[in-house]
ZABADO-707861 format. One line per 2 residues: their letters; for each residue x, y, z of N, C-alpha, C. Coordinates in Angstrom, 1 decimal, decimal comma. Example, Ala and Ser with C-alpha at 12.3 -4.5 7.8 and 13.67 -1.06 7.14 Angstrom:
2
AS	13,2 -5,7 7,8 12,3 -4,5 7,8 13,2 -3,3 7,8  12,8 -2,2 7,1 13,7 -1,1 7,1 12,9 0,0 7,9
This chain:
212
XX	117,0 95,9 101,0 116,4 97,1 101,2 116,9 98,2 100,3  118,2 98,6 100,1 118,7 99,2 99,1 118,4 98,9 97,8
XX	117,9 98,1 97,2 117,4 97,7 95,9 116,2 98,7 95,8  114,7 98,4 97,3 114,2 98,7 97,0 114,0 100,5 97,7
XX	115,0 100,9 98,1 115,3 102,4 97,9 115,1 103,1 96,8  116,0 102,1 96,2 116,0 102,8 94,7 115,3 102,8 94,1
XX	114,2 101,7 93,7 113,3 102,2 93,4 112,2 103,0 93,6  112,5 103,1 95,3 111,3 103,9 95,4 111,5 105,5 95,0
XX	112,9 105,6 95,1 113,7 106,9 94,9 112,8 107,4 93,4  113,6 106,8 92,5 113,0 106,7 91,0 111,5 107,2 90,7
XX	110,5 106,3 91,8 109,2 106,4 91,6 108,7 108,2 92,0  109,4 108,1 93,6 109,2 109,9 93,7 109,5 110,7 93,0
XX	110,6 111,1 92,4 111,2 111,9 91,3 110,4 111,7 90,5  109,8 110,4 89,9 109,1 110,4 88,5 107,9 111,7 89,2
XX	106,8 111,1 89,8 105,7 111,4 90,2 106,2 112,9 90,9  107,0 113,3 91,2 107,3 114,5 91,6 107,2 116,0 90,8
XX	107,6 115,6 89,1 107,4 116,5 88,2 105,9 117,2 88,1  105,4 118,2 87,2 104,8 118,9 87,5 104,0 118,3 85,8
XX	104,2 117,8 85,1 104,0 117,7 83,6 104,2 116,1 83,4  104,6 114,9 84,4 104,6 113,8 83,8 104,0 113,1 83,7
XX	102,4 113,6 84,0 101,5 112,7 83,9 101,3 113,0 82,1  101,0 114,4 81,6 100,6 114,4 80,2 101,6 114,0 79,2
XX	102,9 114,2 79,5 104,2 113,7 79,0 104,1 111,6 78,6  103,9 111,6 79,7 103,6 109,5 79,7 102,2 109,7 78,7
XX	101,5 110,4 78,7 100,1 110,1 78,1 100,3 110,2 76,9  101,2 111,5 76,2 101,3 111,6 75,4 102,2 111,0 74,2
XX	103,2 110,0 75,0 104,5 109,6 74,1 103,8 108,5 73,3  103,0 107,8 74,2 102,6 106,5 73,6 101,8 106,2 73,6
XX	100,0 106,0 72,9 99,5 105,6 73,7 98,9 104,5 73,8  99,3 103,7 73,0 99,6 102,8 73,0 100,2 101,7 74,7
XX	100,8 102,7 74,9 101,5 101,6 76,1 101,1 101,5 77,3  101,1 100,8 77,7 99,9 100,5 78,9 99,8 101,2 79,9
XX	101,3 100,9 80,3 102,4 101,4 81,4 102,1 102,6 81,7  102,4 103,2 81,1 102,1 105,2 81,1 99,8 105,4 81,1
XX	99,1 104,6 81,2 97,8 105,0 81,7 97,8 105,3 82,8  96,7 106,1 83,1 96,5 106,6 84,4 95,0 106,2 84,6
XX	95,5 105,6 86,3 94,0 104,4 86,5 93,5 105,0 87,3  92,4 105,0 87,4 91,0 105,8 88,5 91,3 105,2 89,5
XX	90,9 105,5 91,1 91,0 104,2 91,7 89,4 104,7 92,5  89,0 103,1 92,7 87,7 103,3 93,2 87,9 103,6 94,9
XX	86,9 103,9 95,1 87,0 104,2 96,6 87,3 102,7 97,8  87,3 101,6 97,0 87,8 100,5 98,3 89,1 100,5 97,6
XX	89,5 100,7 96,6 90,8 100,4 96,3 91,7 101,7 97,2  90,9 102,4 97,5 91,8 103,7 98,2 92,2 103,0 99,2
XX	90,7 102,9 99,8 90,5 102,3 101,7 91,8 101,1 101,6  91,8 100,2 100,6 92,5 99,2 101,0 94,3 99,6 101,1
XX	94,6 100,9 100,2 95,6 101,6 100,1 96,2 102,0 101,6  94,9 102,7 102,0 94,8 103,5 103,7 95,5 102,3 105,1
XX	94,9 100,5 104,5 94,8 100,1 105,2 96,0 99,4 105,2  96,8 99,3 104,2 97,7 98,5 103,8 98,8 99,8 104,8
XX	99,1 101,2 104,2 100,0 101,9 105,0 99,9 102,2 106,1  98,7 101,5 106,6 98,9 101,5 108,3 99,6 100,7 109,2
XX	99,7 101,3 110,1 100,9 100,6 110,9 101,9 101,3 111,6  103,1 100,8 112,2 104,6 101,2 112,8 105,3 101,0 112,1
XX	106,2 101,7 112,1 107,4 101,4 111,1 108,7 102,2 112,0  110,0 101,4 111,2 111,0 101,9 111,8 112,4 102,1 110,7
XX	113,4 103,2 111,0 114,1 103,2 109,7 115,0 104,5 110,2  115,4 105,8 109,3 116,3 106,4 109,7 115,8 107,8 108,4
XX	116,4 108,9 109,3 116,3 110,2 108,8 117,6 110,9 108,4  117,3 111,2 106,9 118,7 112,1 106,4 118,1 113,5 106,2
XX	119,3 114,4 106,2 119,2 115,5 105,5 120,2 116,0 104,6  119,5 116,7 103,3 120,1 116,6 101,8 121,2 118,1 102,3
XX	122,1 117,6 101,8 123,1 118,6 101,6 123,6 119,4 100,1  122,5 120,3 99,7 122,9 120,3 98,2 121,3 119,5 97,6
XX	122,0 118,8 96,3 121,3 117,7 95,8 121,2 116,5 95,8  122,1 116,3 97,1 122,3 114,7 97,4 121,9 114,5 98,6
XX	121,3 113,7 99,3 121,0 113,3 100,7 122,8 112,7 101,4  122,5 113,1 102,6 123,9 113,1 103,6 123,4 111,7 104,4
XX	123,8 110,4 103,7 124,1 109,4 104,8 125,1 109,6 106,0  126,0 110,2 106,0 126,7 109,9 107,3 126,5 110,0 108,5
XX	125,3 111,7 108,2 124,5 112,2 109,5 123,4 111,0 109,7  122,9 109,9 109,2 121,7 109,8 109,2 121,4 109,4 110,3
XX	119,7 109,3 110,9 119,8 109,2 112,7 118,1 108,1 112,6  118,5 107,4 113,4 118,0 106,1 113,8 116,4 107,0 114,2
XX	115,0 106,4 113,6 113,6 107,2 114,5 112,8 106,0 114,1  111,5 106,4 114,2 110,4 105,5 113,9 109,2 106,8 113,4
XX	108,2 105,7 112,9 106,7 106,6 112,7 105,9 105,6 112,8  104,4 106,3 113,2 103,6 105,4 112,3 102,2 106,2 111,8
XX	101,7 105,2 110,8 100,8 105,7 110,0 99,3 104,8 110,8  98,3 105,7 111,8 97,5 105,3 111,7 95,9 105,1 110,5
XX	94,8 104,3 110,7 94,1 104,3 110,1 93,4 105,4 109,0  93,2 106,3 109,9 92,6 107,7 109,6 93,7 108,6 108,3
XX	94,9 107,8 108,1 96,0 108,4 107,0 96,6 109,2 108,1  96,6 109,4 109,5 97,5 110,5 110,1 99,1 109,6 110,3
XX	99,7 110,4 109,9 101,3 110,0 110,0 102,1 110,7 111,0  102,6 110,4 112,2 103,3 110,8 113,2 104,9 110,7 113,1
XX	105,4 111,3 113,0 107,5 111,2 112,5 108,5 111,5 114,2  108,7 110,5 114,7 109,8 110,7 115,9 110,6 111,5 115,3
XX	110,2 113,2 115,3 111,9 113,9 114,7 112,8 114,3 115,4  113,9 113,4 115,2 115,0 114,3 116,3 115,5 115,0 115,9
XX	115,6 116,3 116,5 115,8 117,4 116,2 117,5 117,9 115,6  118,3 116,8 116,4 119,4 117,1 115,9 119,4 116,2 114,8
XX	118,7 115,7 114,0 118,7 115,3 112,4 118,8 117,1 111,4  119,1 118,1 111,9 118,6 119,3 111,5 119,5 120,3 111,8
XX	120,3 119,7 112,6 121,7 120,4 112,4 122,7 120,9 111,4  122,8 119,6 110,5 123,5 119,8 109,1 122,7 120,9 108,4
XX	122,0 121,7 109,0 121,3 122,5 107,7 122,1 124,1 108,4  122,6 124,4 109,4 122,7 125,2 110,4 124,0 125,7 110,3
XX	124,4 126,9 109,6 126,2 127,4 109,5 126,7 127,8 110,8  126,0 128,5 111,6 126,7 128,9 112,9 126,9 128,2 114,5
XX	128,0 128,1 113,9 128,7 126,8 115,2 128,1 126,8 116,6  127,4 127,8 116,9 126,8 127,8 118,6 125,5 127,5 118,5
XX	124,6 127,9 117,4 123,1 127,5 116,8 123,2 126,0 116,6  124,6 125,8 115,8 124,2 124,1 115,7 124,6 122,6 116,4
XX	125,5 123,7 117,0 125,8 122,6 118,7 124,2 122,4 119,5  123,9 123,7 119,5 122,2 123,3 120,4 121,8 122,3 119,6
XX	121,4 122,7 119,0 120,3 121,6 118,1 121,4 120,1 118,1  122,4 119,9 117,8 123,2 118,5 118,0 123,5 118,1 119,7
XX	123,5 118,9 119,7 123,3 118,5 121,6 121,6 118,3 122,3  120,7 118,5 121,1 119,5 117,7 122,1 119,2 116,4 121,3
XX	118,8 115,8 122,3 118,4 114,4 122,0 116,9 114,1 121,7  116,2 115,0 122,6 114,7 114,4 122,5 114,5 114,3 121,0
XX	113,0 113,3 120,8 112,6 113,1 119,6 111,4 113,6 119,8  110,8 115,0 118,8 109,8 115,1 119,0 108,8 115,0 117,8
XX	107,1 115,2 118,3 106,1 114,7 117,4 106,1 115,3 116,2  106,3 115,3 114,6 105,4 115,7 113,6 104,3 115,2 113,0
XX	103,2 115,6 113,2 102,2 115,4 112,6 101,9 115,9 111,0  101,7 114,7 110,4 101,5 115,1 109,1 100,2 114,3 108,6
XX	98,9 114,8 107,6 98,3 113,8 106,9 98,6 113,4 105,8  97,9 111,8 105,2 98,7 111,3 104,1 97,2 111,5 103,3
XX	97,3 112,1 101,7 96,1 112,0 100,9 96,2 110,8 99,8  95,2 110,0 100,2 95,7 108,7 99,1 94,9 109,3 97,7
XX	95,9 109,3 96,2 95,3 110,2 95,2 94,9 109,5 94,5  93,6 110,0 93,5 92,3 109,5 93,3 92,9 109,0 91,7
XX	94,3 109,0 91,2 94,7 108,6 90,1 96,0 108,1 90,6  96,7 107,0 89,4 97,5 106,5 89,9 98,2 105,7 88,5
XX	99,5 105,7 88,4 99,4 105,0 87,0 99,1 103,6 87,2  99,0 103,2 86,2 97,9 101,6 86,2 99,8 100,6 86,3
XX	100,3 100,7 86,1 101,6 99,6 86,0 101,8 100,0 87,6  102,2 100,8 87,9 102,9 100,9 89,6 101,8 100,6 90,4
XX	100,4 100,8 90,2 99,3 100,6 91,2 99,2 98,8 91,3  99,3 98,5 89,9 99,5 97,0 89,8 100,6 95,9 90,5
XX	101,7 97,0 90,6 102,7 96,4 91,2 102,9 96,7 92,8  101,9 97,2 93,2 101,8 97,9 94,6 102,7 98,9 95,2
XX	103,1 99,5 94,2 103,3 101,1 94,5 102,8 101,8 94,9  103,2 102,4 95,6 101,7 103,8 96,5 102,7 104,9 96,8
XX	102,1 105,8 96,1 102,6 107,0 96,5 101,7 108,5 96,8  101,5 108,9 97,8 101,0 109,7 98,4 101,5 111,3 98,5
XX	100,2 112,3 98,7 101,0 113,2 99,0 100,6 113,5 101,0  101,4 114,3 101,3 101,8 114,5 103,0 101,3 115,7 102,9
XX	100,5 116,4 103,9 100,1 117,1 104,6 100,6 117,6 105,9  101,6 118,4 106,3 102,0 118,7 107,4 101,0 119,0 108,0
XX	100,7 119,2 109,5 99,4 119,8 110,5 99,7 121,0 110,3  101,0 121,6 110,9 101,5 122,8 111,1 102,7 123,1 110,4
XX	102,2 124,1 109,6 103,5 124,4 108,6 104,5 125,5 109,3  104,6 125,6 110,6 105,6 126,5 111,5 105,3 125,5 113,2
XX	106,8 124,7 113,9 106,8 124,2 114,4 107,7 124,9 115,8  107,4 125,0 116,8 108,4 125,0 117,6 108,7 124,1 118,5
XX	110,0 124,0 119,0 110,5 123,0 119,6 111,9 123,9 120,8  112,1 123,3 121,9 113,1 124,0 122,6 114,0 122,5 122,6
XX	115,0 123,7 122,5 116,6 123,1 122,2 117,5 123,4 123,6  118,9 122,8 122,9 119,7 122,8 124,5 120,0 124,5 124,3
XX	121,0 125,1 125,4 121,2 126,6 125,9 120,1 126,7 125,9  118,9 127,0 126,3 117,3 126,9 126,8 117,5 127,7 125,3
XX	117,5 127,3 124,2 117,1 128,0 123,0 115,7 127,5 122,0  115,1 128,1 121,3 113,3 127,4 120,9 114,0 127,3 119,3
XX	114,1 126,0 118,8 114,3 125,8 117,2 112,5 126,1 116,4  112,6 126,6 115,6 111,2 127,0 114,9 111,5 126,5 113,7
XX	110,4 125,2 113,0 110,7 124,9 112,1 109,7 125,6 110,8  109,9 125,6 110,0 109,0 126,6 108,6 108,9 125,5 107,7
XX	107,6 124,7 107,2 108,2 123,8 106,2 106,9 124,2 104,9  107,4 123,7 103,9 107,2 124,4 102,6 105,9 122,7 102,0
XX	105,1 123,2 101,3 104,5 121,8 100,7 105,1 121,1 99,1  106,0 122,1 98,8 106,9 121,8 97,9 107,9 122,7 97,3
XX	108,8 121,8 96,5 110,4 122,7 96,1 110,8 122,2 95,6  111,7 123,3 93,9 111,5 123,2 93,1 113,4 122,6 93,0
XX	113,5 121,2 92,7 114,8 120,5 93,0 115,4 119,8 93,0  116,5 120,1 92,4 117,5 119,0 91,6 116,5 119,1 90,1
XX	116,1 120,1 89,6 115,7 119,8 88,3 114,1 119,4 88,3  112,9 119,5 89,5 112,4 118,9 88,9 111,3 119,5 90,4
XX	110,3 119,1 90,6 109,8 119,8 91,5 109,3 118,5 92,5  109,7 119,0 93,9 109,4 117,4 95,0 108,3 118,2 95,8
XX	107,6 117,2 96,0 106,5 117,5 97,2 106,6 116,8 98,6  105,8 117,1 99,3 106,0 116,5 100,9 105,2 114,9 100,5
XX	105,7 114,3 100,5 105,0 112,5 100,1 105,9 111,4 100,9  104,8 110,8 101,0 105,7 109,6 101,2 105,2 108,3 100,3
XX	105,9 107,2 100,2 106,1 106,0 99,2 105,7 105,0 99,8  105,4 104,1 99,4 105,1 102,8 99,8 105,5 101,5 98,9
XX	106,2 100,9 99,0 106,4 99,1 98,1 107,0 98,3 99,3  106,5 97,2 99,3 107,0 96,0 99,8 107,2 96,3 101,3
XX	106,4 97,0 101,8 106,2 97,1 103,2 107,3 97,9 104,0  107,5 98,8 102,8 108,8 100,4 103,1 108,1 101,7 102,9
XX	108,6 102,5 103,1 108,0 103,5 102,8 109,7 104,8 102,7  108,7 105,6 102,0 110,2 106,8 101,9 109,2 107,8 101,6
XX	109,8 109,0 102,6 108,7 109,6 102,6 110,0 111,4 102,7  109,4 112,5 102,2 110,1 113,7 101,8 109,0 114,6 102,6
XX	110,3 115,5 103,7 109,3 116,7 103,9 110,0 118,1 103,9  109,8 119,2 103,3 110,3 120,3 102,6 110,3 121,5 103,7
XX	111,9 121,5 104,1 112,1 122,8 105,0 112,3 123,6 104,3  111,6 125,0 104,8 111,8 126,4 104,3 113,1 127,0 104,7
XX	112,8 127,4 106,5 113,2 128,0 107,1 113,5 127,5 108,4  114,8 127,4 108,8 114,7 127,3 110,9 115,4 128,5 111,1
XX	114,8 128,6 112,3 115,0 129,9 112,7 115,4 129,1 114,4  116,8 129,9 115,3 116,7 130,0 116,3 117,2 131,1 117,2
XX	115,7 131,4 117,8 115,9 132,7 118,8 116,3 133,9 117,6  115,7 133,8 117,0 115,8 135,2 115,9 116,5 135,0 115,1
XX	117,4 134,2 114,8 118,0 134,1 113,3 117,8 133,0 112,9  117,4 133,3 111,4 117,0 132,7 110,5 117,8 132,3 109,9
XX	117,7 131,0 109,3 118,8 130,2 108,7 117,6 129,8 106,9  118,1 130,7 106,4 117,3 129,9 104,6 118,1 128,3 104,2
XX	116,8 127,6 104,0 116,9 126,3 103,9 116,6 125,5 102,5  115,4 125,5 102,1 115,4 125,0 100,9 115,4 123,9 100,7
XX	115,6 122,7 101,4 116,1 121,8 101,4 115,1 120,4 102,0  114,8 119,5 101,2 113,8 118,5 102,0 114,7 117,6 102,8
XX	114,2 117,5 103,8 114,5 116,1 104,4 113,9 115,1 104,2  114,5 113,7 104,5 114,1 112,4 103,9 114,0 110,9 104,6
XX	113,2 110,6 105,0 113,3 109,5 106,3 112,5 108,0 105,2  113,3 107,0 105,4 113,0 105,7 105,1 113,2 104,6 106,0
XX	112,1 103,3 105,8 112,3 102,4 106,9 111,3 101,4 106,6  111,2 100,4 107,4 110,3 98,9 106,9 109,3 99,3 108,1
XX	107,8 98,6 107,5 107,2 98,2 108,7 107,5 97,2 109,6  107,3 97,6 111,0 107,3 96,3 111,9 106,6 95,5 111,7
């Protein structure tokens, strides 16, 4: 599974930049690798149908430029037919982002897991080597880009999330991945705010895991 992390890591970053599609187009063109393939509309549906499902795996959040395994916390999703993607977020996955010790005891002191709703857009280009090799990479659609949720001390966590941010060099979007029946998928917090203070964030979180 760590092998294929990495790759899929690699694949987002590539696809994440803002300029790599004309950059690959332009180096070579010659080389195969770097085309960019149309996809017909069953090659989508079969895309749609392939990332559907349950899945199960675990949620980090990046500290800096690095993602923080130590915090990481055990959840599930799944991706129904229609591209809608449902994320079990537990809330205290979102603590590490929180400086003030009584703000982030709440949020590490609740347990519930609650619903994010996101849609997935399967895109109408794709490079022709990773489509071949069954790479799928999508972009994510949050439902609601301002989330509330109540926390322990009866406090309401509000989440703000961004459709993309500009990071580690390079610019990431809300997406999730697909190879070999994994998926790794990035969603871009702005801002949590609880009960009036606001905490600046900046920072994507990052959840990976296999289908069942």
């Amino acid at each position: 599974m760590n092998k294929i992390k990495q790759i899929l890591w690699v694949i987002v970053c590539l696809l994440a930049t803002t300029t790599v599609t004309s950059c690959l187009n332009s180096d070579d063109d010659n080389d195969s690798s770097s085309e960019v393939y149309t996809l017909t509309d069953v090659e989508k549906a079969n895309i749609t149908a392939t990332l559907a499902g349950s899945y199960s795996g675990y949620i980090y959040y990046f500290k800096s430029t690095s993602a923080t395994y130590s915090d990481s916390i055990a959840t599930q999703w799944t991706i129904a037919t229609d591209n809608t993607l449902v994320l079990k977020l537990p809330l205290k996955s979102l603590a590490g982002y929180i400086s003030t010790e009584a703000d982030k005891a709440s949020v590490e002191n609740t347990t519930t897991l609650q619903n994010l709703a996101a849609t997935i857009t399967v895109p109408d280009e794709m490079y022709s080597s990773l489509y071949k090799q069954g790479y799928y990479t999508n972009s994510l659609s949050v439902t609601n880009n301002q989330i509330s949720y109540p926390v322990s001390d009866n406090k309401t966590l509000t989440i703000i999330l961004d459709p993309y941010l500009y990071f580690n060099n390079s610019y990431i979007y809300s997406s999730i991945s697909y190879y070999k029946s994994e998926t790794l998928g990035y969603i871009i917090v702005k801002d949590l705010q609880i009960n009036g203070q606001t905490y600046e964030i900046d920072l994507p979180i990052w959840f990976d895991g296999v289908k069942l």
